[in-house]
C-alpha positions in Angstrom: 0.0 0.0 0.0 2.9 2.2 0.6 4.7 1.7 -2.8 1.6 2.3 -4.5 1.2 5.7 -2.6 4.8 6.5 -3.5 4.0 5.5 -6.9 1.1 7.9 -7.3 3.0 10.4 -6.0 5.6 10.1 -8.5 3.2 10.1 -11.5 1.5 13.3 -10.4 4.4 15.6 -11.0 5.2 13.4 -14.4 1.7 14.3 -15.6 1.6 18.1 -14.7 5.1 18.4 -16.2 4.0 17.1 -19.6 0.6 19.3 -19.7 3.0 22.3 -18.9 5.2 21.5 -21.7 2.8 20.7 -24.0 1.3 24.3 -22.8 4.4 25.9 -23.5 5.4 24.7 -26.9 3.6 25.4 -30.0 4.4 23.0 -32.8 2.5 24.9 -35.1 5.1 28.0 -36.6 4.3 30.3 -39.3 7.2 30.0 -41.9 6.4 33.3 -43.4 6.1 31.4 -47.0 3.1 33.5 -48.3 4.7 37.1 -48.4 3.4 40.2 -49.8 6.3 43.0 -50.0 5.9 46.2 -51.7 9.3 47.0 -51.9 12.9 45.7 -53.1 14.9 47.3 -50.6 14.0 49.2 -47.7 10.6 50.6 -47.2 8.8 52.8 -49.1 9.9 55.4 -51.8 13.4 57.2 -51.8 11.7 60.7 -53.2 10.5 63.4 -51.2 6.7 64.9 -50.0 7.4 67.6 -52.0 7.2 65.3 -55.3 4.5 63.7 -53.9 2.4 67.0 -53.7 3.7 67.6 -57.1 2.4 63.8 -58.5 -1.3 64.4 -56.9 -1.7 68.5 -57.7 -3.9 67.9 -60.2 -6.9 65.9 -58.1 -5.7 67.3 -54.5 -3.8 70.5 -55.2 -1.4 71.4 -52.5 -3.2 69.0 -50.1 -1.8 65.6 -49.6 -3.6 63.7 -47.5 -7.6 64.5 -46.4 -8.8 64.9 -42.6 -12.5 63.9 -40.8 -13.0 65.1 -37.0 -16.1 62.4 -36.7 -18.5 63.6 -33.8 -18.4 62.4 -30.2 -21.1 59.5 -30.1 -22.0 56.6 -28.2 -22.3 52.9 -29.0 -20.7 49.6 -28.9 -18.2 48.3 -32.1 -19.9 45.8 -34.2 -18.4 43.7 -36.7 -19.9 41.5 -39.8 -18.6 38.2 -41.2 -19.5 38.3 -44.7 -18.9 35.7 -47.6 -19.4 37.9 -51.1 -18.4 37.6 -54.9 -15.8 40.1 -56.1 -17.3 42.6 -58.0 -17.1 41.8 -62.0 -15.5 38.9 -60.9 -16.6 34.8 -60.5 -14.3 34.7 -57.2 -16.1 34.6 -53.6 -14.3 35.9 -50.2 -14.3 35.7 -46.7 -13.8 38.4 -44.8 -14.7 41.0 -41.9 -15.6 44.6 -41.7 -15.7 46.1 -38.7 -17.3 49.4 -37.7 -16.0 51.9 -34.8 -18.1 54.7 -33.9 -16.0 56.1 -31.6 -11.9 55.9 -32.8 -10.5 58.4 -30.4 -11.1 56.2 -27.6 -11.5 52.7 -28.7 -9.2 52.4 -31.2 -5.6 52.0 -30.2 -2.5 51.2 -32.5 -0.4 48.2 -29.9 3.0 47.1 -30.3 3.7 43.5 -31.1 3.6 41.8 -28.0 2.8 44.9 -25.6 5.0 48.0 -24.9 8.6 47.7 -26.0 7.7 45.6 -29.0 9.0 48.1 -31.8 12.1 48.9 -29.9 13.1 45.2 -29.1 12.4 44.4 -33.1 10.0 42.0 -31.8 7.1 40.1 -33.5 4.3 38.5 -31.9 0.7 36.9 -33.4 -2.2 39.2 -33.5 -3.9 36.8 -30.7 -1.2 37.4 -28.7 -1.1 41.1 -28.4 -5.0 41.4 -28.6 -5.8 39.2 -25.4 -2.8 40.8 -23.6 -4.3 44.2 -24.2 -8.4 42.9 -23.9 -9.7 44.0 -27.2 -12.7 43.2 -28.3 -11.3 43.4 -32.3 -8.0 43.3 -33.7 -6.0 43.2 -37.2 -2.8 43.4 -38.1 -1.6 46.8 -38.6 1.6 48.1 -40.8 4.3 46.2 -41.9 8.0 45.5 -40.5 11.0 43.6 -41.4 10.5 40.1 -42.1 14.6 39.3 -41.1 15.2 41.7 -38.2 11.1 42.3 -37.7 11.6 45.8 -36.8 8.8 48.0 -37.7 8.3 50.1 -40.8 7.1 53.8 -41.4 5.4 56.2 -38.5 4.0 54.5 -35.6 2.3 56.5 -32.7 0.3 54.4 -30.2 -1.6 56.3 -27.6 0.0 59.3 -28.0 3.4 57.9 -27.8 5.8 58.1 -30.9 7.7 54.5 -31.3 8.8 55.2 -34.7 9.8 57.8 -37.1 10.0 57.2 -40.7 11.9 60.3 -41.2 9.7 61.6 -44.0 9.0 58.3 -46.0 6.1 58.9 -48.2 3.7 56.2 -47.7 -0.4 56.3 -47.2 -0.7 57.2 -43.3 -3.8 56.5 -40.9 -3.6 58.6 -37.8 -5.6 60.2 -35.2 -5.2 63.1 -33.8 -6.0 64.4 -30.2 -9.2 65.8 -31.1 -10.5 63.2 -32.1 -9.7 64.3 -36.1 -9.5 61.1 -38.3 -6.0 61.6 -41.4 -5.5 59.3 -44.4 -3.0 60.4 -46.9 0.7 61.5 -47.4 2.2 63.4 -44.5 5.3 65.5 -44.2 7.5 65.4 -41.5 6.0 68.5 -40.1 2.8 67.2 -40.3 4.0 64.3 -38.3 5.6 65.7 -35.7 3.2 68.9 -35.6 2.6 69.2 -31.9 -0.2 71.5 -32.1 -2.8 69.2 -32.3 -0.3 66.3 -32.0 -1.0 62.1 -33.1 -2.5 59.8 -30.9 -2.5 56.9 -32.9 -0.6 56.8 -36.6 0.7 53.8 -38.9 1.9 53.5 -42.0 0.3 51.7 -44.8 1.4 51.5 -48.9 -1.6 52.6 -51.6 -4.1 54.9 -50.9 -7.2 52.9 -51.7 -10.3 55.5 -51.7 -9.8 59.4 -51.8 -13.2 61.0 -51.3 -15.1 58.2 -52.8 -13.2 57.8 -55.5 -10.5 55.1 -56.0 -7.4 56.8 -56.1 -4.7 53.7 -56.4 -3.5 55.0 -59.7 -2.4 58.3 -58.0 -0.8 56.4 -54.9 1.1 54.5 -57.9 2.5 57.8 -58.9 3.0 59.3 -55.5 4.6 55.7 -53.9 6.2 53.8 -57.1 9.2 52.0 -56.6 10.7 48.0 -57.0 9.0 45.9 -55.0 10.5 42.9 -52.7 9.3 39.3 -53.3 6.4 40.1 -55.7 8.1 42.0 -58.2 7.0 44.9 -59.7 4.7 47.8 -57.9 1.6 47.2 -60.3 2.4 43.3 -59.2 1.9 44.1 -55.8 -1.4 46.4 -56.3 -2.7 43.4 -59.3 -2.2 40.0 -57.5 -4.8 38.6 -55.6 -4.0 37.5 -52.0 -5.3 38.4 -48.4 -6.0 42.1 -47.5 -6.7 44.4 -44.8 -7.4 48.2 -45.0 -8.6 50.6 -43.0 -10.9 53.8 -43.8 -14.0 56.1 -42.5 -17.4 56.2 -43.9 -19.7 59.5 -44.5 -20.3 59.9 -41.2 -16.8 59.9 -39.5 -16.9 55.8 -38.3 -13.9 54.1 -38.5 -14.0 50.9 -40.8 -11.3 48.0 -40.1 -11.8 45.7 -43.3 -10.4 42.2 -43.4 -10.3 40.0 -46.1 -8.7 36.1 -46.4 -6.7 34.8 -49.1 -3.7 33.4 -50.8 -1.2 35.6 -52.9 -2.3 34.6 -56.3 -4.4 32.1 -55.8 -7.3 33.7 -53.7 -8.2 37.0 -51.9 -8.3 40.4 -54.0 -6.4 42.6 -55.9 -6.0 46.2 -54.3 -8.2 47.4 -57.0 -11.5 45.2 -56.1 -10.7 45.8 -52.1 -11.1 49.5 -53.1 -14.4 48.8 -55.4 -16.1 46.5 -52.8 -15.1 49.7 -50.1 -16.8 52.0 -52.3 -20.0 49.9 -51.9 -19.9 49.5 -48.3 -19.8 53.2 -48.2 -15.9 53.9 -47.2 -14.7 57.4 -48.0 -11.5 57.2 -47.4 -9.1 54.4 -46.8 -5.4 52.3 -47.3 -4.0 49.5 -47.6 -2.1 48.0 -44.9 0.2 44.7 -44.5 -1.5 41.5 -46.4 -0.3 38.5 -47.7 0.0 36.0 -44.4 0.3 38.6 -42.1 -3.8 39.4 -42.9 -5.4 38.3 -39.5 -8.3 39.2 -37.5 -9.0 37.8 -33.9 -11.8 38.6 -32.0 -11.9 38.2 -27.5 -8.1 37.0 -28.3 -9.7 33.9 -30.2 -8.1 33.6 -33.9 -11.5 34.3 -36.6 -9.8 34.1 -40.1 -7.8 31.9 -41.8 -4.3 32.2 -42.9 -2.6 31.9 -45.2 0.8 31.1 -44.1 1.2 26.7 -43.7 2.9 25.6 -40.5 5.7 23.8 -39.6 6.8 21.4 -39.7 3.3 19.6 -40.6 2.6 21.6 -44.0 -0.8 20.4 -43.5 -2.4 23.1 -41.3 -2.5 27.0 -41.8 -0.4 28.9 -38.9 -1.4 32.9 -38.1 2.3 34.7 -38.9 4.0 36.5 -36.1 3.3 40.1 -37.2 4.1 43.6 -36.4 1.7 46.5 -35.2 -1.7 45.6 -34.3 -4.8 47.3 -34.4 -6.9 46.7 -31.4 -10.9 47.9 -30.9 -11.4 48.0 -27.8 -14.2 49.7 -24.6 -14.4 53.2 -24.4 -11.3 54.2 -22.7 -10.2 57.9 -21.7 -8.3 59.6 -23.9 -6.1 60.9 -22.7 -6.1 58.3 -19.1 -6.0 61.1 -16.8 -8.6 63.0 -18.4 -5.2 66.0 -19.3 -5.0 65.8 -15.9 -8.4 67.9 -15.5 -11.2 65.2 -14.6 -11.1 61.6 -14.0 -12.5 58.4 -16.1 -15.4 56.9 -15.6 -16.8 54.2 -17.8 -15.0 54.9 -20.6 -15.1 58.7 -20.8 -13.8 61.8 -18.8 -15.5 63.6 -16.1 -14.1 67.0 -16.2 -13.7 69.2 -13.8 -15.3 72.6 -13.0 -14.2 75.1 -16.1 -13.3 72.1 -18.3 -14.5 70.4 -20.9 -14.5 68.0 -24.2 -13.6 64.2 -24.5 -10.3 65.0 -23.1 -11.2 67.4 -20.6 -8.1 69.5 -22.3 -10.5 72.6 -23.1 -11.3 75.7 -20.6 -15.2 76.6 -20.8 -13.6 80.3 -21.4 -12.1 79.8 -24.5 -10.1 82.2 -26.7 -11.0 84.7 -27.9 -13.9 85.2 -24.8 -11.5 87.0 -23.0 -10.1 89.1 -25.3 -6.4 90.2 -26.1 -6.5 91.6 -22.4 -7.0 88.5 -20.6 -6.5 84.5 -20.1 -8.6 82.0 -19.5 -8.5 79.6 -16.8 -10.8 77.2 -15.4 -12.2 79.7 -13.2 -13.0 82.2 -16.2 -11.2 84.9 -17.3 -7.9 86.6 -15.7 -7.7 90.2 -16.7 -4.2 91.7 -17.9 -3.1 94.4 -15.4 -5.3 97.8 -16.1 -8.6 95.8 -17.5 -11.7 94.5 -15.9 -15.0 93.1 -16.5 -16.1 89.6 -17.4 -14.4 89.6 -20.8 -11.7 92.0 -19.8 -13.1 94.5 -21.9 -13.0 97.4 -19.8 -10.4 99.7 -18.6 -9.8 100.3 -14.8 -11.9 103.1 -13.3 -10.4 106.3 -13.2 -7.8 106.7 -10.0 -7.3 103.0 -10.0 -5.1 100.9 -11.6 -3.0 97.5 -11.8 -3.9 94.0 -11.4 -8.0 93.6 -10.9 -7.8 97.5 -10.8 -7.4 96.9 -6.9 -4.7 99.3 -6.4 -5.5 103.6 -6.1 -3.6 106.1 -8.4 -1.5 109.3 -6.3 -2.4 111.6 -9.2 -3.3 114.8 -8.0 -4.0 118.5 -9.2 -5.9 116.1 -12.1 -3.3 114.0 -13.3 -5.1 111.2 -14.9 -3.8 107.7 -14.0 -2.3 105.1 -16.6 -4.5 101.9 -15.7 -1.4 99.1 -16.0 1.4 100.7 -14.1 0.1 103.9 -12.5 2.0 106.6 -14.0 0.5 109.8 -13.8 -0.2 112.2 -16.8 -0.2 115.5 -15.5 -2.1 118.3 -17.2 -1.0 121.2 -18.7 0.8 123.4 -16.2 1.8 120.7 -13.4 4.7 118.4 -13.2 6.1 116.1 -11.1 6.0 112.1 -10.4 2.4 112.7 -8.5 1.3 115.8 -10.5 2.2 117.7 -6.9 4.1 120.7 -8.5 3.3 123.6 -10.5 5.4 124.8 -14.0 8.7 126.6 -12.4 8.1 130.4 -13.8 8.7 131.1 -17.1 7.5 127.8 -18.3 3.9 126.4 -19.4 2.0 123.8 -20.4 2.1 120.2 -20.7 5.1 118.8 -18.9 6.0 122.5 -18.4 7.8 122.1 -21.6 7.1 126.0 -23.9 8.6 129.0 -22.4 6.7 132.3 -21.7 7.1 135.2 -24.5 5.8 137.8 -22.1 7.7 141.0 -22.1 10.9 141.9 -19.5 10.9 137.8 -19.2 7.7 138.3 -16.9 6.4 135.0 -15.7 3.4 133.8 -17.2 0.1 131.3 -16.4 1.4 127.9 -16.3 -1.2 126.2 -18.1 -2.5 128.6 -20.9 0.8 131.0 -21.0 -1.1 133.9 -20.8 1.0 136.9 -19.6 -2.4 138.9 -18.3 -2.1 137.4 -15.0 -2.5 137.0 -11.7 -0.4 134.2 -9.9 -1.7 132.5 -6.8 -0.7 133.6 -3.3 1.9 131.8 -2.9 3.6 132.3 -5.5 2.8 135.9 -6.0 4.6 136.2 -2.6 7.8 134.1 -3.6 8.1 136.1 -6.4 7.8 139.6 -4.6 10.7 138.2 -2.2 12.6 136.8 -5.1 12.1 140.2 -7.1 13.8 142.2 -4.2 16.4 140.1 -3.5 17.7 140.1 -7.3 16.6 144.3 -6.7 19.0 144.1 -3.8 21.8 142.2 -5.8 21.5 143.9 -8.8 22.1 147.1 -7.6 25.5 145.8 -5.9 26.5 144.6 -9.1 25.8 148.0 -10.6 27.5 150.0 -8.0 30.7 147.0 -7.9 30.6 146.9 -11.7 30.3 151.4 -11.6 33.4 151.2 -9.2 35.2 148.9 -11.5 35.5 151.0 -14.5 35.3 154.7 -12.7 39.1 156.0 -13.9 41.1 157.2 -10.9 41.9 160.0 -9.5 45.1 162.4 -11.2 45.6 163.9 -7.5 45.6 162.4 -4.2 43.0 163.5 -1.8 45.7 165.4 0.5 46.8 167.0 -2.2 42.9 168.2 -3.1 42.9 169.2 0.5 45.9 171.7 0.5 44.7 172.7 -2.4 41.1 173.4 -1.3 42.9 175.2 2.3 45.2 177.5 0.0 42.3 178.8 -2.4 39.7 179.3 0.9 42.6 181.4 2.5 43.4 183.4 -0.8 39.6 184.2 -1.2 39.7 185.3 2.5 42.5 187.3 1.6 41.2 188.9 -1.2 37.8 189.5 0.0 39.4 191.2 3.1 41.1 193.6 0.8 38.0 194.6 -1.2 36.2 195.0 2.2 39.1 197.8 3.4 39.3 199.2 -0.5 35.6 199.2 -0.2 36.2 201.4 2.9 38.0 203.7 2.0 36.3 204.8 -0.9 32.9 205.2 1.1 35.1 207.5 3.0 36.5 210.0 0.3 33.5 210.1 -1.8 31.8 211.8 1.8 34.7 214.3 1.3 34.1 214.9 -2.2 30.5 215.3 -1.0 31.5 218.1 1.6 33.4 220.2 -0.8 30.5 220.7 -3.0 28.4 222.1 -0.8 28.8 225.9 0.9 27.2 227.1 3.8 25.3 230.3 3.0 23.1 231.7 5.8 19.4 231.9 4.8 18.9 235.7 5.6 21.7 235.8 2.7 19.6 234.2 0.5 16.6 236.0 1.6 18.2 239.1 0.9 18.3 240.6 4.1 22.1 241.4 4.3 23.8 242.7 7.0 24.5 247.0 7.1 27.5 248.0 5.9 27.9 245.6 3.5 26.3 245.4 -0.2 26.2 242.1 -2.6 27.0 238.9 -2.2 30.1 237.7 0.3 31.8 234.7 1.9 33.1 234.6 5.0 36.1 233.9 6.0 36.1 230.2 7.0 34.4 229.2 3.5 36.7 231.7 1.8 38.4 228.5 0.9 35.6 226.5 -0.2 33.9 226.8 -3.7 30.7 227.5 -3.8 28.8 224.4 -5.8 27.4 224.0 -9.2 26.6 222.1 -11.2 29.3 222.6 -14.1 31.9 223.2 -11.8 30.5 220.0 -9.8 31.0 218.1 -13.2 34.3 220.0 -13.5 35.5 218.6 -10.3 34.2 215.1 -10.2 36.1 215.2 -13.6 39.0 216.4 -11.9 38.6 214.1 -9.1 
């Protein structure tokens, strides 16, 4: 009984390591023996987007590629099996088409095996990445390398560029982060334009359907070049093999279109997949990587059927190890964080308060609502220093000023008050950082800048310049002291400057003084003489007087003479003197 317990416990490990190993290895390898290469060497066309604009100027004129922002609707991906003859053809297909409504956030470009897949050149199966990353639908996306299975062209998966094709012109599908759907050639600018930058982008080769109309013969043109295993370019677009495209219908849904085949046994030519996407309604669409790397899965489970055998038993078909992947999956939020301005739930972003749109990346107050004077911010608009209002359409009161016209001007003697900084304007006659001082005299006007033109340089009023004026108090009374003090000073300079050029003397002042003394005493002198000559001659003319006269008693003269004499006679004292007349008088004074 105890062997037989040691003997079940030895099977038991035996067992579970032979379930794990035949868990672990797949017999069943894609040789890669059904390949459909566009190219000789490389990928994609040596020439320039510049002759690519020039090759399509005639249907598209300087436009390249053509660009659908599909509205923001709900609704679950659906996708149709169908079985259908080619059109003017006696072939049937298998495919699938599957319809997105909603490609900005359940559509997703995946690296081969998860993230790090382009960058470690790996390649996994479609099933593989799909049930790794839980989507619903998935298809093989752009092509790669089939020896060092690095990927080929532009690849941008959830807004995160893996790979630059440095310019390569090849059809592109992107989508951008509003939500705007691009088929077509792209520059490199337009690939690394980070204005409205890619969220999802791969490369494809042929652009199938250009606004309805098929446009392969263009793309031949615009992409033409050797092909690898295939041969020629037209051999790739004409053989018939497995396909898989992607494109938009009228309305802005994304289309993923799958078809099964064999290179040039089964399947369709590029032509027909672009005919039988016309019918379905497709607008615009390309081609993507065929051949045996055409698979669809669907919840991680392979639904087509390859094309590649297996190995080593040739009898079964194996899905190829591919490149990029497109995966359909639930709604998710794109961006996750909601642009870091709301949060996700079920699939979409809850914004927060002043945000909005899918992304949650747009203010409520959106350009131009707040005008060149403000900014908008989730809380509305921010004025620019000096402006106010809702809109910031309106200039600070007057006396305030500065951010939110919060802050008062100093302006006075009405100086008006610049809103941003505060500088005061002064009016005419005032000057000074605050308006606080009046024109110094002799100047008017604004900024005291013009000089009075009133006459003897008489101040004038310091805001008109009128010379017909009365100044105020103060001033009047500075003035009256300043107009006596130059008085005062100007007359010392007159007297100084009359004293500087007065000539000097010839004689000294002591000699003017001797000379003064001598001439008072010679007039003293002199006058003393006259004064005694002066005398003197009074006293002779009374002599002179005396002798003209003679003393003649009046009985003489009456007549009445003494007796004893007769006539006229003299006595004896005047016997000397002569009697007086007037010749003799005049006789004598001529004498004299």
């Amino acid at each position: 009984m105890a062997a037989v317990s040691v003997k079940y416990l030895l099977v038991w490990p035996l067992l579970w390591l032979c379930v794990r190993l035949s868990e672990t290895e797949d017999p069943r390898i894609s040789p890669d023996d059904d390949p459909l290469r566009p190219y000789a060497h490389g990928h994609g066309p040596s020439h320039s987007h510049r002759h690519v604009r020039d090759c399509l100027s005639v249907t598209g004129g300087n436009t390249t590629h053509e660009t659908r922002t599909p509205p923001h609707r709900g609704g679950a991906p659906e996708s149709t099996v169908f079985v259908s003859a080619v059109l003017g053809n006696s072939r049937w297909v298998y495919g699938h088409m599957t319809v997105v409504p909603d490609p900005l956030r359940m559509l997703s470009v995946l690296e081969p095996g998860g993230p790090g897949g382009c960058e470690g050149n790996r390649r996994a199966s479609v099933e593989e990445t799909a049930e790794a990353a839980g989507c619903l639908y998935a298809q093989n996306g752009g092509f790669f390398d089939t020896k060092s299975g690095a990927c080929l062209g532009n690849v941008v998966s959830d807004g995160r560029m893996l790979r630059d094709s440095g310019g390569v012109q090849n059809a592109q599908f992107g989508i951008r982060r509003d939500g705007t759907l691009v088929f077509g050639y792209l520059s490199q600018e337009d690939v690394l334009d980070q204005s409205n930058p890619f969220e999802q982008l791969i490369s494809g080769v042929v652009w199938l359907l250009r606004n309805g109309e098929v446009y392969i013969n263009q793309s031949l043109k615009a992409e033409c070049d050797e092909t690898q295993e295939t041969g020629k370019f037209r051999t790739f677009v004409d053989v018939v093999s497995a396909r898989t495209a992607v494109g938009h219908d009228a309305e802005g849904k994304l289309i993923l279109f799958h078809i099964d085949g064999q290179t040039g046994v089964r399947g369709m030519n590029l032509l027909e997949m672009a005919e039988s996407l016309k019918s379905y309604g497709v607008v615009n669409a390309i081609n993507l990587d065929g051949g045996g790397s055409s698979t669809f899965v669907i919840n991680g489970s392979l639904a087509s059927y390859p094309s590649d055998h297996c190995k080593p038993d040739g009898r079964w078909r194996c899905a190829r190890p591919v490149s990029t992947v497109l995966c359909v999956h639930r709604p998710r939020c794109q961006p996750a964080d909601c642009s870091g301005h709301g949060h996700c739930e079920d699939g979409g972003c809850r914004c927060e308060e002043g945000w909005q749109g899918p992304a949650c990346d747009t203010l409520l107050c959106r350009p131009p609502a707040c005008g060149p004077h403000g900014v908008c911010t989730a809380s509305g608009c921010v004025c620019d220093a000096g402006w106010r209002g809702e809109n910031c359409s309106q200039e600070c009161l007057p006396g305030f000023y500065g951010d939110g016209c919060n802050r008062t001007c100093a302006c006075v003697n009405g100086g008006s008050c610049d809103p941003v900084r505060g500088l005061c304007t002064c009016p005419s006659g005032f000057r000074g950082k605050t308006c606080e001082n009046v024109c110094a005299l002799g100047f008017f006007g604004p900024s005291c800048l013009q000089e009075c033109v009133c006459d003897h340089q008489c101040p004038c009023d310091p805001q008109t310049g009128s010379c017909n004026t009365t100044l105020r108090g103060e001033t009047n009374s500075t003035v009256h002291r300043a107009g006596r003090c130059l008085a005062d000073q100007m007359f010392t300079l007159w007297r100084r400057d009359e004293e500087e050029h007065r000539e000097p003397p010839h004689l000294a002042e002591r000699t003017w003084m001797l000379l003064t003394f001598t001439l008072s005493a010679l007039l003293s002198v002199s006058l003393v003489l006259h004064l005694v000559r002066a005398c003197r001659g009074a006293a002779y003319h009374h002599e002179s007087d005396r002798r003209d006269y003679s003393y003649v008693p009046l009985t003489h003269i009456n007549g009445a003479a003494p007796a004893g004499k007769s006539g006229f006679q003299l006595d004896d004292e005047d016997s000397q003197d002569e009697i007086w007349s007037p010749s003799r008088s005049g006789r004598t004074g001529g004498d004299e």
